[in-house]
C-alpha positions as CSV (number, residue, x, y, z in Angstrom):
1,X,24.2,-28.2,-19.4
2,X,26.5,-25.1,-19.8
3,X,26.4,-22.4,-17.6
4,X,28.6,-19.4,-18.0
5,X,30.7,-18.2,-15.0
6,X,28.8,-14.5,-15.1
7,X,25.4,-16.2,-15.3
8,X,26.1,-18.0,-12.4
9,X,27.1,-15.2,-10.3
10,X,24.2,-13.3,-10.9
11,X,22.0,-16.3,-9.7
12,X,24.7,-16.7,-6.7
13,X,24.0,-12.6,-5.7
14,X,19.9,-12.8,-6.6
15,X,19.9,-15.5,-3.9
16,X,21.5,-13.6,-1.0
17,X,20.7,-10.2,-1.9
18,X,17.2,-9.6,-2.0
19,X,14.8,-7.0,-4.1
20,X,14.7,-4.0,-2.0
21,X,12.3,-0.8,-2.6
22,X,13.3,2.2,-0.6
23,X,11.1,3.1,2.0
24,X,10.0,5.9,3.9
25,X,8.7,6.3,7.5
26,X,6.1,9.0,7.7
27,X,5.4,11.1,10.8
28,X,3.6,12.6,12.3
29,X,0.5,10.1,11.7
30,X,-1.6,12.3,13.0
31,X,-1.4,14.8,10.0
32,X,-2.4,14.4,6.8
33,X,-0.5,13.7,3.7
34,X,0.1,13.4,-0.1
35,X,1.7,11.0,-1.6
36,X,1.4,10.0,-5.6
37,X,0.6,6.4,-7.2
38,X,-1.6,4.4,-9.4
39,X,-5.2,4.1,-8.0
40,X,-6.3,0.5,-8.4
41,X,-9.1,-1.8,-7.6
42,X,-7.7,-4.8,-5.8
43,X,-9.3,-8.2,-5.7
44,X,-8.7,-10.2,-3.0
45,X,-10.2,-12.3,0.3
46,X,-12.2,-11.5,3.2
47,X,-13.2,-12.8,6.2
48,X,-13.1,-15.7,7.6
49,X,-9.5,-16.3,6.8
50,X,-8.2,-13.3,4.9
51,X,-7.2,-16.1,2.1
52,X,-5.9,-19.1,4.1
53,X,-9.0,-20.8,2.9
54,X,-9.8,-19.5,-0.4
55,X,-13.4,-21.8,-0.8
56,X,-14.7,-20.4,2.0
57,X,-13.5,-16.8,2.7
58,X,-15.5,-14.2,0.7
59,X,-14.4,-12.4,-2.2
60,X,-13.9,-8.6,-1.8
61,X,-12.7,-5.8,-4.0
62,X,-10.9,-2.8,-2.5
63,X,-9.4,0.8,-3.4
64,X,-5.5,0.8,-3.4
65,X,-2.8,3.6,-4.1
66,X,0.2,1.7,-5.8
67,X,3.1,3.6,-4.7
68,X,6.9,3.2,-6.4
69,X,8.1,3.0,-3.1
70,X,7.4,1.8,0.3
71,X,5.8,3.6,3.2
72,X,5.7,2.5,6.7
73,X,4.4,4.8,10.1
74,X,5.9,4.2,13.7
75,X,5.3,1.1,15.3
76,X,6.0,-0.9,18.7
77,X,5.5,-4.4,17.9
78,X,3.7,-6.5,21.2
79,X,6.8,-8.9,21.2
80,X,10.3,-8.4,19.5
81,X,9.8,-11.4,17.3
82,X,6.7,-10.0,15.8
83,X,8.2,-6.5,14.0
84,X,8.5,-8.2,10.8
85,X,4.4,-9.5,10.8
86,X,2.8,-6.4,13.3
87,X,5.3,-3.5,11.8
88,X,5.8,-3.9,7.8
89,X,6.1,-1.5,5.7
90,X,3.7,-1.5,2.2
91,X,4.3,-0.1,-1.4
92,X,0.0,-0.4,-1.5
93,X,-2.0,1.1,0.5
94,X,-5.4,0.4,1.0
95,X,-7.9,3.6,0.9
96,X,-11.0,4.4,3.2
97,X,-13.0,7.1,2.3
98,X,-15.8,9.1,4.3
99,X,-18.9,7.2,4.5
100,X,-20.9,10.9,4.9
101,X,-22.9,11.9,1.4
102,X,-21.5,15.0,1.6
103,X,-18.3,13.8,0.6
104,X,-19.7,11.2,-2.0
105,X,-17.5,13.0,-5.1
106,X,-14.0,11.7,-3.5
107,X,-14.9,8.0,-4.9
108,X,-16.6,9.6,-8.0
109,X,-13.1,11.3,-8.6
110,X,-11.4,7.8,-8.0
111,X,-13.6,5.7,-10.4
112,X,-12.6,8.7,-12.9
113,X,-8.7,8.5,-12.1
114,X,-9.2,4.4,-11.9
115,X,-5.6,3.3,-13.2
116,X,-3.9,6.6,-13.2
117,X,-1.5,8.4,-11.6
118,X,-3.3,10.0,-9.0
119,X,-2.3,12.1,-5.4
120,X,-4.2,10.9,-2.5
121,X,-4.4,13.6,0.5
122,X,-5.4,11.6,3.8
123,X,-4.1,10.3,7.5
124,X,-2.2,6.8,7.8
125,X,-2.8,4.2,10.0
126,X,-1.3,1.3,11.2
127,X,-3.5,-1.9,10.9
128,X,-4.9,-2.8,13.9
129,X,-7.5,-6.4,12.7
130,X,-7.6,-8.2,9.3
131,X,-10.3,-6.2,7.9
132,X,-7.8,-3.3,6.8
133,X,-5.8,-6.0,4.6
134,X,-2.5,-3.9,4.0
135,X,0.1,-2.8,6.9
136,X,-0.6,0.6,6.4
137,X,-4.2,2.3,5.5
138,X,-5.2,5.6,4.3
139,X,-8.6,7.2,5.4
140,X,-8.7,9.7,2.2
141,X,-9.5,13.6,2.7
142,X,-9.0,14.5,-0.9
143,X,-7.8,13.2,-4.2
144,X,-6.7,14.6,-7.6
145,X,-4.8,13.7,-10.8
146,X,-1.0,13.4,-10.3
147,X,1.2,16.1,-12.1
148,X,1.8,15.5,-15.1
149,X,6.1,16.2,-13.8
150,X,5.7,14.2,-10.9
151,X,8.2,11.3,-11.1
152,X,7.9,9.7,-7.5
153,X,5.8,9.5,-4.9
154,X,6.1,12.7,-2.6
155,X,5.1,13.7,1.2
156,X,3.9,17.1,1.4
């Protein structure tokens, strides 16, 4: 088999240089932001094994803001070796939102913007145990249909 010199220097380069998003570090963590993506429904494992064991860990089904880019919040990993698995950055994030009835209409407003481009106001976090799934969590304060101008992802 043929292979032509430019084909195979395009599979030389996709080996050694890898598929990077940009990314952007958020701070303070402590105050809220916005930032704009596709809300989603995520399928995916639960405990025991967060999907080491696909038989036996449960099934579970999560909000998620698809973002073009990836976002990341400070972090200290506990050993130097460990930034890559305790300090990722995500391009999903997964969403919380307030457990009190009075603020019931935020997930009503999600199931309605379900696979749209929607801005999600809330406080990141840095996962601290399994149960958050993704790097980086959300706990949501508001959210809204995206502009229709909005081309990225924005921090306001």
């Amino acid at each position: 088999m043929k292979i032509c010199t430019g084909f195979r220097l395009l599979l030389l380069l996709s080996l050694f240089v890898p598929l990077v998003l940009p990314q952007a570090i958020m701070e303070p963590t402590d105050h809220p932001v916005s930032l704009d993506g596709v809300l989603r429904i995520v399928h995916g494992f639960g405990a025991p094994g967060y999907g080491e064991d696909k038989k036996v860990d449960a099934r579970i089904s999560y909000w998620a803001l698809d973002l073009p880019f990836k976002v990341n919040i400070a972090c200290t990993p506990s050993r130097p070796d460990f930034v890559d698995i305790e300090c990722g950055a995500t391009s999903r994030l997964r969403l919380f939102f307030p457990v009190s009835p009075s603020d019931n209409d935020l997930e009503s407003k999600a199931k309605r913007l379900r696979g749209h481009k929607a801005t999600v106001t809330g406080v990141l976090h840095r996962r601290v145990s399994m149960y958050q799934i993704t790097p980086v969590y959300m706990d949501v304060a508001d959210i809204a249909a995206a502009p229709s101008h909005a081309g990225s992802s924005t921090q306001r």
